[in-house]
N, C-alpha and C positions, 0 to 999 in steps of 0.2 A: 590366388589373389590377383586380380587383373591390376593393371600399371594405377589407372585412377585408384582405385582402393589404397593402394601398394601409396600413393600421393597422398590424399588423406589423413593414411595413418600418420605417416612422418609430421604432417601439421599439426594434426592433435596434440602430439608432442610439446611444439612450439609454444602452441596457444596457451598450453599448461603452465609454462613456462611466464607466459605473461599473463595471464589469471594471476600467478602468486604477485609478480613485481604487483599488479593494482589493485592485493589485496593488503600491502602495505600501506602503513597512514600516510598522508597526503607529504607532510612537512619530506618523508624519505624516497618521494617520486623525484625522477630528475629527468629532463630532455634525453639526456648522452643514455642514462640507465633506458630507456624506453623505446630508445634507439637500436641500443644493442642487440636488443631482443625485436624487435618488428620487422630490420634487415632482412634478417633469412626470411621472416614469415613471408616477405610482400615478395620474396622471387619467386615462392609456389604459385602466386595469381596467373602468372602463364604456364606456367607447368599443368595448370587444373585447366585452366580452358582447353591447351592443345588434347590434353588426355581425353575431356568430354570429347570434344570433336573427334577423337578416334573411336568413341566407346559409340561414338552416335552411327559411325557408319559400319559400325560390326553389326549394333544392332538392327538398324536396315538393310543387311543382308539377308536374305533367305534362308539361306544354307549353315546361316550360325545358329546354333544350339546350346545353350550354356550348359554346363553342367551342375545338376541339383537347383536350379531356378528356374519358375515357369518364366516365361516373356513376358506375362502381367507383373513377376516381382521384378525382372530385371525393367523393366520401363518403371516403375512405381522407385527402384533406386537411382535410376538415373535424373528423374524429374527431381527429386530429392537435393542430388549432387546439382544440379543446375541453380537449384534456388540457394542452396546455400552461398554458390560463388556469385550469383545476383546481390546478397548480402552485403558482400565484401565492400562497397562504398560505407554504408551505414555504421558495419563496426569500427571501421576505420574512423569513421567521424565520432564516435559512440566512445574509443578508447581516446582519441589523442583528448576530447574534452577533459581525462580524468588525471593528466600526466603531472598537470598545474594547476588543479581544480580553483575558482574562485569561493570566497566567503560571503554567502547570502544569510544576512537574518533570516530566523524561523517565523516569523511573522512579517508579510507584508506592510505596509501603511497601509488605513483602512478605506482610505481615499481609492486604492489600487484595487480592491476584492468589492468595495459596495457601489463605487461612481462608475459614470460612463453605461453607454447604452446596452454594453452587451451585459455588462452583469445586474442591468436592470429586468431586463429581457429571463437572464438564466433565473433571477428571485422571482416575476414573474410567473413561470413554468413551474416553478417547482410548490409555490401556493397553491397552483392550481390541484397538484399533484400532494397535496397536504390535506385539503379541503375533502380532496377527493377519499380519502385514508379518514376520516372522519364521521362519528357515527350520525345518524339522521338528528334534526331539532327534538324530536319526541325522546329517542335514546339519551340526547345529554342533558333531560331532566333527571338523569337520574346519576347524574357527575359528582364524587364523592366530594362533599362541605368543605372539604380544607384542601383540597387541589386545584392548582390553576386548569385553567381550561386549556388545551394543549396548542401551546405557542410556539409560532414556527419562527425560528431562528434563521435569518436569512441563508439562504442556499448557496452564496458565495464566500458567508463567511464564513460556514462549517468549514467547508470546502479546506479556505486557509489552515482551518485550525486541525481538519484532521492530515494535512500532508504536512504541517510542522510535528503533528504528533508520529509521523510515520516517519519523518526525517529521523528525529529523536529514537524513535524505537531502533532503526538501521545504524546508530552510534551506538546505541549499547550493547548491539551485535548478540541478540539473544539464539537461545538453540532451536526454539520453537516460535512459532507465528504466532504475531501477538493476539491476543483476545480483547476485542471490545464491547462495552455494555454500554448503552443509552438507559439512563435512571430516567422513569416517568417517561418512554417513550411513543405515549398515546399512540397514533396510529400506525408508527413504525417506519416511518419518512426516512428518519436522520440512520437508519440501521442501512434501508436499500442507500441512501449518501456515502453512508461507510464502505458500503461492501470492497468498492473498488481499492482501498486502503488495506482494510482487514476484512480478510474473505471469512476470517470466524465472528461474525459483527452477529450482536443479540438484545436484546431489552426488557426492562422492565418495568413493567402497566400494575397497578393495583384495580382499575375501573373495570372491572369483566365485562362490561360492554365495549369497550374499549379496544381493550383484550381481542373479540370477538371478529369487530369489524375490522380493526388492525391486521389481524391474522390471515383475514380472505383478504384483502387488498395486496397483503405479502404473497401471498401463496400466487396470486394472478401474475406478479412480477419474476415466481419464480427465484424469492428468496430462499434461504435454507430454511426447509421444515421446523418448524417448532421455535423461530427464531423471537418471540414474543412469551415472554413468561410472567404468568400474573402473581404479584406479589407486594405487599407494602415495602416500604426500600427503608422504614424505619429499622425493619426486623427481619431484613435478608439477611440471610446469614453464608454467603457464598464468593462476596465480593472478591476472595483470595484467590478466586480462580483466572479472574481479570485482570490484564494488563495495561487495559486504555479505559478511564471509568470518565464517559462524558452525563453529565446531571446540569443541567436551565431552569434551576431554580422550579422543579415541580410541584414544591408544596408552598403554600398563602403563608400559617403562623411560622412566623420566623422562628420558635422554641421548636415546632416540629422539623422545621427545616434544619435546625443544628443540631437539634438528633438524628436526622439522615445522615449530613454531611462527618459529625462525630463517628456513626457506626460505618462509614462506607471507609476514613481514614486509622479505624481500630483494626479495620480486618484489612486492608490494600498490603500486599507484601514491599518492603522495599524496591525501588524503581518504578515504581505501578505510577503511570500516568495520569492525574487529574483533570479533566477540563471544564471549567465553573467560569462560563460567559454570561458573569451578571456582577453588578455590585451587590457587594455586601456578605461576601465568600467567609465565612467566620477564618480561615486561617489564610488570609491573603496575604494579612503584616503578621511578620515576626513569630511564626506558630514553628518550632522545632520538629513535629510530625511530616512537615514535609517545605518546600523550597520551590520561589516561582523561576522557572528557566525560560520564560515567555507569555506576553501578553494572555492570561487566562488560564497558562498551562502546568502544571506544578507535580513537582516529585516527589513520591512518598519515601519518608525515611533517607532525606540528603539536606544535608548542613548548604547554606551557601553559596561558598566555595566550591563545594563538591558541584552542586548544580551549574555552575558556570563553569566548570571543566569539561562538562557535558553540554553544553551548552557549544561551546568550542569545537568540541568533534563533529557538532549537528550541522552546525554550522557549514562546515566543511563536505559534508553530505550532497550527492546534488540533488537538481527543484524539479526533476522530469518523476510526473508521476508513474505510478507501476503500470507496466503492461503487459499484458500475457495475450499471445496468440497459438492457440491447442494445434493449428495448420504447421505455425511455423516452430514453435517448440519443439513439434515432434520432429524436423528434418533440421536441427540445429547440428547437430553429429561436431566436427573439429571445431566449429563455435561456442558449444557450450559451456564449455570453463569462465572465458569470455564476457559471454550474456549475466550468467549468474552470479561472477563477481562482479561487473557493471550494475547489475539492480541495488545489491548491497552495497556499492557508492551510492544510490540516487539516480542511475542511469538506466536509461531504456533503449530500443529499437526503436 
């Protein structure tokens, strides 16, 4: 094990160490506690640079040879080790945000997600990119009699609505990545909207033409295969598999609309996320099958109280949405405990 390695390893340690203090709930973070444990971490930052600087001029020798490493892995580790210690501002800025975290509603004012030029600009763009997802004028003759024709819900204020549902989903600290389904998701817009949220995002179209063109517009974007499924949402019968169920009011007769909404909240398991951005939601007030935690957003199978507990944890969640880079992932090494209790705060790089 050469000296940098040998450096390293001892950090990983550390880090481990402060990964658990920030996977603690907010209220039992403290300064002195976050302290104690970041001390030691922050004397390795010179220890790692001198060590690089040494490994740099072993491996600009000629005459060195590692043993069992070609010179393409020992340079492919050392680049690695450089970028990780290039990091080291960022986590530092990344952790100390989590030690006092602040308490942001899950929902913006609406003023903040739909005014101002840039988010006129993003709604803009992303009609276009709706429009486009859309089957020709000849095709939507043939648009089923009691479905709306597929209305695009502004692209700013998804936006809002699916990182409060993502905050919420990172408070209930589930085992598995949530699953999302867009009910009546015509061309499959609001699915590529998701992705960056929940990478398992999917929908469902009953119009097979619909269906169709949806599909290829997906597939060009290089969504997940098969992400559009054709089915009436009166008589899905699957819904239990999803944990984020967003539906825009897709069908005209409101008796059919409340037999969706009834079969989607008979089969949603407890926790299962709602999101119904329209009036006239049949269990907005007072419906015991489930509980609103946020403008639009509601839980299946929570009294209340219960939902405003939750509501509280989400709360305390932070507002950077998720980011993943495959480059920097892979050479994360003594960071990674770090990073990936940071996302499950709310935090990112």
């Amino acid at each position: 094990m050469t000296e940098l390695e040998k450096i390293e390893a001892e950090l990983a340690q550390l880090t481990k160490q402060l990964a658990q203090f920030l996977s603690l709930p907010p209220a039992e973070r403290s300064v002195p506690g976050f302290a104690k444990i970041w001390r030691p971490i922050s004397r390795y930052r010179v220890k790692l640079r001198s060590a690089l600087q040494a490994q740099g001029s072993v491996l600009s020798d000629p005459r060195y040879h590692g043993a069992g490493k070609s010179e393409m892995e020992r340079r492919v580790d050392y680049n690695a080790a450089h970028r990780r210690l290039r990091l080291w501002p960022s986590i530092e800025d990344m952790v100390n945000k989590q030690v006092t975290p602040a308490r942001t509603q899950l929902m913006p004012r609406p003023a903040d997600y739909m005014e101002g030029a840039h988010n006129r600009y993003v709604n803009h763009l992303y009609s276009a990119l709706h429009t486009l997802a859309l089957p020709s004028a000849e095709a939507m003759m043939n648009l089923l009699s009691d479905a709306h024709a597929d209305i695009a819900l502004p692209a700013t204020h998804f936006e809002a609505l699916m990182h409060a549902a993502y905050r919420i989903c990172l408070a209930q600290e589930r085992s598995k990545p949530p699953r999302f389904l867009d009910v009546g998701c015509g061309g499959g817009t609001k699915i590529w909207a998701a992705l960056p949220f929940f990478p398992n995002a999917c929908g469902l179209e009953n119009n097979p033409t619909q269906v169709q063109v949806g599909a290829a517009a997906m597939a060009k974007l290089n969504a997940p295969e098969n992400c559009i499924l054709q089915a009436d949402a009166r008589c899905f019968t699957d819904y239990a598999s999803y944990d984020v169920i967003y539906f825009y009011r897709p069908l005209k007769d409101p008796v059919g609309l409340k037999d969706m909404e009834d079969t989607i909240m008979a089969q949603a398991r407890p926790g299962t996320l709602l999101i119904a951005p329209y009036l006239g939601f049949s269990a907005e007030q007072d419906d015991d099958r489930c509980a609103k935690i946020a403008p639009s957003i509601y839980v299946v199978g929570m009294a209340p109280y219960q939902a405003e507990a939750l509501r509280d944890r989400a709360e305390m969640i932070g507002t950077e949405a998720p980011s993943h880079s495959s480059s920097t992932d892979a050479s994360l090494g003594y960071w990674r405990p770090l990073v990936e209790a940071s996302r499950r705060n709310g935090y990112a790089l």
